[in-house]
N, C-alpha and C positions, 0 to 999 in steps of 0.2 A: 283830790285829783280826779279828772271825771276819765270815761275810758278815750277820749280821740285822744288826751294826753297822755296818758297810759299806753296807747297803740303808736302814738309817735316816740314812744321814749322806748319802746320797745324797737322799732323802725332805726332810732337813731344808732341803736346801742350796737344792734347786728350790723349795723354798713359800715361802724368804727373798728368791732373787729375783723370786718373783712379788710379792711383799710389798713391796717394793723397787723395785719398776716403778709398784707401784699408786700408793706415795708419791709416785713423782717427779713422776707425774702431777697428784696431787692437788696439791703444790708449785708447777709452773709453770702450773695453773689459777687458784692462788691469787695471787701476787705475786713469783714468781721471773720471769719471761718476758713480756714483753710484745708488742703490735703483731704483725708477721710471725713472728716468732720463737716466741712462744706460740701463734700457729694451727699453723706448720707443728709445733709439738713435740706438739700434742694433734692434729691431725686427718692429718698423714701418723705419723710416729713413734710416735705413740700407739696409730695401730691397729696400722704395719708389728710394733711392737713387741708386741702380745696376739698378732697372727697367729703370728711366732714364734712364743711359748712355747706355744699353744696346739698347733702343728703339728707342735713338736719335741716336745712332752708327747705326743701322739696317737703318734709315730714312736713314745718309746718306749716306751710300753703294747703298741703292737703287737708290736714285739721282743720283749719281756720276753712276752706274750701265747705269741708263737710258740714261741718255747724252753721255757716251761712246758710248750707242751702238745705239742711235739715228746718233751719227755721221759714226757709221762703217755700219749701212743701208745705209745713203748716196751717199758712197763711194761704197758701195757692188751693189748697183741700178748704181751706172755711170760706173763698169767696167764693170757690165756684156753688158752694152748698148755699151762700147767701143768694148767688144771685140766681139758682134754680130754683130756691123755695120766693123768692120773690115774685120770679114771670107763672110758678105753677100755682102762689095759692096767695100769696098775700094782695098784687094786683087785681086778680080776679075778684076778690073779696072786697076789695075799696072802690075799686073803680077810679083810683085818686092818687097819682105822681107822690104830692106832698102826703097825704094822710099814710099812704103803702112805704115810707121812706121811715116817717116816725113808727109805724108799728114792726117797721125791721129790728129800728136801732132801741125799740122797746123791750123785744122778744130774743136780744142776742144776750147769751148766759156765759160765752165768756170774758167778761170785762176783765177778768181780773188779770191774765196774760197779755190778753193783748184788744187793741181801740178798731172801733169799724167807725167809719165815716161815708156816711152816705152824700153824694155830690148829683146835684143837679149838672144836668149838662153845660151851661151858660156859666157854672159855678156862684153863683147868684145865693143857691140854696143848699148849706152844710147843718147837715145831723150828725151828733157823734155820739157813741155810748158813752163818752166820760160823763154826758148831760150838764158839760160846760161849752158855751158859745164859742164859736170860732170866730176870733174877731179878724184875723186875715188868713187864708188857705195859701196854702204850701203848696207852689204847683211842679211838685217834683215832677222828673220824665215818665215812669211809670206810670201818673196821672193823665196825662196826654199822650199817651199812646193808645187807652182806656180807653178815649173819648172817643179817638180812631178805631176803637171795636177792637181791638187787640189788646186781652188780657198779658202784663208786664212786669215787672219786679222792679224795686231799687232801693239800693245800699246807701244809707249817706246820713245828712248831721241834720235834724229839723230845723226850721228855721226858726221860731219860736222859741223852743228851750234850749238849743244849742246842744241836742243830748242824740246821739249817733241810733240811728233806728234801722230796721230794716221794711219795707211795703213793698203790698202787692196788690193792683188794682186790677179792676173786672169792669166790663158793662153791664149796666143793665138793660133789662130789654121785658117789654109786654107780653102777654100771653098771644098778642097781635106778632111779635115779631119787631116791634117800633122801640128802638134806643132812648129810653128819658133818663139816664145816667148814669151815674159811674159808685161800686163800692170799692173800698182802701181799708184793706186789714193793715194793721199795723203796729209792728211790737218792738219794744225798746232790745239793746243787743247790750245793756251794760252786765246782764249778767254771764251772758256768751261770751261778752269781751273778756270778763274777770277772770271767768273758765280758761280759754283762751292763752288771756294772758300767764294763767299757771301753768298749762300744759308746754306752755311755750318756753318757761323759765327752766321747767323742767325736761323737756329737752335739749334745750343749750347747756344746761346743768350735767349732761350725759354727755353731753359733745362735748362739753370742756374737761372730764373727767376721762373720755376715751383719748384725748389730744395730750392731757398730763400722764396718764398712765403711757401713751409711747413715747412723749419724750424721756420719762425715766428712764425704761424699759432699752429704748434707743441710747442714752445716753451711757449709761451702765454697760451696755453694747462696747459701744464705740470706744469709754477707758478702757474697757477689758485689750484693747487692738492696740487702741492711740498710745498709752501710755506704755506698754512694752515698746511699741516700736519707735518712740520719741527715745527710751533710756538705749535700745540698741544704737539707733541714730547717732545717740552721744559718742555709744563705745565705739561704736567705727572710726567717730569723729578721732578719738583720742587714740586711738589703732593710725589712722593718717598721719596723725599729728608724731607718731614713731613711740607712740606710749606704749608698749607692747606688752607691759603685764595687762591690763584692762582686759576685761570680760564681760560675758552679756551673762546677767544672772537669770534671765527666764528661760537659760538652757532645759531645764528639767521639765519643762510644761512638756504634756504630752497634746500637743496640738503643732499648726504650723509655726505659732510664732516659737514654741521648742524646738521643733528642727531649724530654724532659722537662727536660732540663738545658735545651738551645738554647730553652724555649718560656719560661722563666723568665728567663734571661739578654734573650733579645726583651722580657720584662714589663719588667722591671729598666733596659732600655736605654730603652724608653718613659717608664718613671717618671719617669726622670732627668731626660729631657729636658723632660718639664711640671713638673718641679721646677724647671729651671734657669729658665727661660719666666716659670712663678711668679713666682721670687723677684728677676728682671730685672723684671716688671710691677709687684709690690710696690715695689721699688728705683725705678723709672722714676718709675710714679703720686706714690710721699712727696715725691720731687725738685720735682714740678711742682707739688704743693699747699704746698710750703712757699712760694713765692712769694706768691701771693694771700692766704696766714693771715698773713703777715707783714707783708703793703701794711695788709690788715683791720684785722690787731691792732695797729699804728701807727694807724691814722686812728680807731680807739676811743680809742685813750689821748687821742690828739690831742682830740677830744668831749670826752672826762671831764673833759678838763684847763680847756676851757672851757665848763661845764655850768649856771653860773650862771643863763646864758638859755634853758635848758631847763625843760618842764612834766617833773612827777613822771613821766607813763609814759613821757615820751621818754626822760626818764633810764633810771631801768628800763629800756628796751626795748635802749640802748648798753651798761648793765651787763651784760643776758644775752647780748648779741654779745660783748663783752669775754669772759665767762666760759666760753662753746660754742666761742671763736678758741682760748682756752688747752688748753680739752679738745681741741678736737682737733689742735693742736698737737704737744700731748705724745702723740698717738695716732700723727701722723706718726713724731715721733721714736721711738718703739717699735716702727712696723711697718721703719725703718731701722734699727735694732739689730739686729732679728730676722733681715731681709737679710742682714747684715754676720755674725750670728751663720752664718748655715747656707750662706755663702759664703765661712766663715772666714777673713775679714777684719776683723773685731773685733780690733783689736789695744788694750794695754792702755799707759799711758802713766805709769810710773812714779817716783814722787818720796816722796823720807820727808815724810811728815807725821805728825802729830797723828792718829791715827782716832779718838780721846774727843773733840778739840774739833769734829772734822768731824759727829759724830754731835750732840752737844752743839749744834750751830747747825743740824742737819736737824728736830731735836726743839723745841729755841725755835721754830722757821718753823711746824711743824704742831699745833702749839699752839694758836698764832691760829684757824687754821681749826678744831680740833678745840672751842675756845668757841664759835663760831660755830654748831657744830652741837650745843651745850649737852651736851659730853661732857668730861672733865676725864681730863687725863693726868699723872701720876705717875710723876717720873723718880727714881729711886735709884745720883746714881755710887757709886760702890767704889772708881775709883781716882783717880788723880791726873792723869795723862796714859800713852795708849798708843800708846805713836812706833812707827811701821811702813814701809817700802815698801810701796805702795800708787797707785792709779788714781783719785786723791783724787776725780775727779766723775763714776767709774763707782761707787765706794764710796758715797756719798751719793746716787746715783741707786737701789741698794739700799736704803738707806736711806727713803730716799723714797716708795719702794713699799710696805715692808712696813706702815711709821705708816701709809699712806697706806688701805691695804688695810683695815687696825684699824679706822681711823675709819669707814669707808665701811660696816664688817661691824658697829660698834659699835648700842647703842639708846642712845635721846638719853636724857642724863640716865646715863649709865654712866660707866665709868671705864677708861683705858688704864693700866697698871701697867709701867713702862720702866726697865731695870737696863742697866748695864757693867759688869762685871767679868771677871779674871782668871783663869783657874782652870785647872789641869794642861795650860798651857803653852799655853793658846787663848784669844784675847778673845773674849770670848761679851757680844754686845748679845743682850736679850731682850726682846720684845713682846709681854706678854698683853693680850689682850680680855676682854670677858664680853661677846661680842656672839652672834649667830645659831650662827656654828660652822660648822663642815662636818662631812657625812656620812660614814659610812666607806666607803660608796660610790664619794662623790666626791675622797676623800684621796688615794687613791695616783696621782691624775691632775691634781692642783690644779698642777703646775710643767709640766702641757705647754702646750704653744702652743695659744693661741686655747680654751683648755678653761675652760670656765665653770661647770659643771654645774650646779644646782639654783639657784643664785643669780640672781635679778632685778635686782641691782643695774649699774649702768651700768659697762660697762668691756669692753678689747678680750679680755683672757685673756692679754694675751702678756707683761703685768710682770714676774709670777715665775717664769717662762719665762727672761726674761732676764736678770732678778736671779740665779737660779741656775747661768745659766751665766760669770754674773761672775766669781761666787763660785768658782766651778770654777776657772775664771782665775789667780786669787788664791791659789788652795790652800787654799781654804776651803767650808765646807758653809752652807748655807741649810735648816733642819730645819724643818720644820710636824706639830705635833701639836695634834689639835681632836678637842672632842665637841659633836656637835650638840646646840643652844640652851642652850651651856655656856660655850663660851668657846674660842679660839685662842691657845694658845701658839709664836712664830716664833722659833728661837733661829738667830741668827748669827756665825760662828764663825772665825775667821781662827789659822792657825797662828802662834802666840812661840815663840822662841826662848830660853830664857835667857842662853846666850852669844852670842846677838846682838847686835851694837854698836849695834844703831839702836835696838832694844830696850830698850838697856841703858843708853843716854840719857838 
């Protein structure tokens, strides 16, 4: 490999990793890196990393600068000495252009760095110390500026050997003062280039060593931050999520991400506690109103039962006690599920039954009601019977809700569309509507507690709240898919077995 290839492969290599830095940049601008991690890669890294190459490129322009033109003083100190001792003793001496040309290139003692080449003006007539013929002259630009009496310099590839050199040309001139031509010192740069080329290796070798050493350095940084504050991130996560034992374990660090851990664990320990507060006040308050809904809703039946001697509004007026005792009866028993749910103590109480007849008598019961509000429901069984272990009146208390939900969501004069069947190993009850719908908005939030969203219709939010976590219970899913003012689809889903015995029943 000679040095122009050597200097272009060294050329190639540096503009690939400039190329190469530019991308990775543009990369973690775009969606490699996020959060801490992509500021510090773009605003420390990003610059630490142009300042090198920038500094190490400037280092070696200078180098390579220096050595050029260390070697073109060389050459600029030996022609001007050629072509003084030329016009003050050799011309004088011959009296003869050609003879004073050969006793220069006879009399030069350093051949062995570098070639003089003595050039008639016309170029006609070449002398060189190698004291090999020049069978075609090289009329580099520094030659021809010569001739124009302007001593010049130039860097470049001979044409001849194809081997990178560096010349410097001079006029010569008479003891008269009169131009008969031109000398060309001239010395090869393969061993500058070699030089060159090491010190060049070796400082890219130091810039790619100061470039890894910060990204370590940076990166080590950056876990020490990121990775506490990604496992914080979680426990918050799971602190929203109502997890409320969870904790930040880098409380103890004495630095900020330690007071940051302790100020969260302090939230988290607060939370808890007006969680537990809560859910003991909800617990407490359903305890003491079911007493009074229950003397109420006794002494209504007790009326209705002799209503006879009753006027029309009295009646009336004991019916809507009777029917606001029941609501909110069942509003107590909901806010104490919810209790029991998020003090888990919900426990499930399980016995094989029938879930097609259980279902089958929650759908007869809301029937009634569903004429009532001049809405017609449409059952389609599939099977025969679906024997299951099961929490026969938390199951039916899903039940309950979801028809219940239909009807309420329904427009009078529509119709509920109600299946059971079987299918890849799950009893699936289905509920459609054609009633209001929900938004997509409000979908992915329609099973939290007390979440009602857009709905005006009466109710606490907390059914399918706890319907789904029946179902959870059970090993089963509770699904809701709706389009507003389309209609509600609720599919309920309990895992069979096929070599289940109860099953198999």
């Amino acid at each position: 490999m000679n040095n122009k290839e050597r200097f272009e492969k060294l050329k190639i290599w540096v503009l690939e990793l400039i190329e190469k830095a530019k991308w990775l940049l543009e990369m973690a601008q775009k969606h490699i890196f996020t959060g801490i991690t992509r500021r510090w890669l773009i605003n420390v890294f990003g610059v630490i990393l142009l300042v090198v190459i920038l500094v190490f490129s400037l280092l070696c322009a200078i180098v390579k600068n220096s050595y050029y033109n260390s070697c073109i003083s060389t050459l600029r100190a030996n022609g001007e000495y050629v072509a003084k001792y030329f016009e003050s003793h050799v011309y004088p001496q011959y009296h003869s252009v050609p003879a004073g040309f050969m006793a220069l290139v006879q009399d030069f003692e350093d051949k062995s760095t570098m070639e003089m080449q003595v050039i008639s003006l016309n170029g006609n007539t070449v002398f060189s110390s190698t004291g090999f013929e020049i069978a075609e002259l090289n009329e580099t630009p520094d030659l021809k500026d010569a001739r124009d009496g302007r001593p010049a310099s130039w860097i470049g590839f001979n044409v001849p050997s194809d081997e990178r050199v560096v010349s410097v040309s001079m006029p010569l001139y008479t003891d008269d003062g009169i131009m008969v031509g031109t000398v060309r010192m001239m010395s090869s740069l393969r061993q500058v280039d070699r030089v060159l080329m090491q010190m060049n290796l070796s400082i890219v070798g130091i810039g790619f060593f100061i470039i890894l050493l910060t990204t370590f350095t940076g990166v080590y940084f950056i876990k020490s931050i990121v990775a506490p504050v990604s496992f914080i991130n979680e426990t918050a996560r799971e602190i929203a999520k109502g997890n409320m034992t969870a904790r930040v374990k880098q409380a103890d660090k004495n630095d900020e991400i330690g007071e940051l851990g302790r100020t969260i664990n302090a939230m988290a320990e607060e939370l808890s506690q007006n969680e537990r507060l809560k859910n003991e006040f909800i617990s407490s308050i359903s305890h003491e109103l079911r007493t009074p809904l229950t003397a109420i809703r006794g002494w209504t039946e007790t009326m209705l039962a002799g209503s006879e001697n009753m006027d029309s509004t009295t009646h009336r007026g004991v019916e809507i006690i009777y029917s606001e005792t029941e609501r909110l009866s069942k509003m107590v028993e909901e806010l104490l599920d919810m209790s029991r749910l998020q003090n888990g103590s919900l426990k499930l109480s399980v016995e094989q039954c029938d879930l097609l007849a259980e279902f089958e008598e929650t759908v007869f019961m809301m029937s009634e009601r569903a004429k009532s509000e001049e809405i017609l429901i449409e059952y389609i069984p599939e099977e025969d019977s679906i024997p299951a272990l099961v929490d026969k009146d938390r199951v039916k208390q899903v039940f309950f809700n979801v028809i219940d939900n239909a009807i309420k969501h329904s427009y009078k004069g529509g119709r509920i569309e109600i299946a059971a069947r079987i299918k890849e190993q799950r009893a699936l009850f289905i509920v459609q509507d054609h009633g209001e719908g929900i938004s997509a908005e409000d979908l992915p939030h329609i099973k939290d507690m007390f979440y009602k969203g857009k709905s005006q219709k009466r109710g606490s939010g907390i059914g399918l709240g706890v319907s789904d976590e029946i179902m959870r219970l059970h090993g089963g899913t509770l699904d809701i898919e709706s389009t507003l003012k389309v209609g509600t689809v609720v599919t309920i889903a309990f895992p069979v077995k096929e070599d289940d015995p109860v099953a198999a029943d």
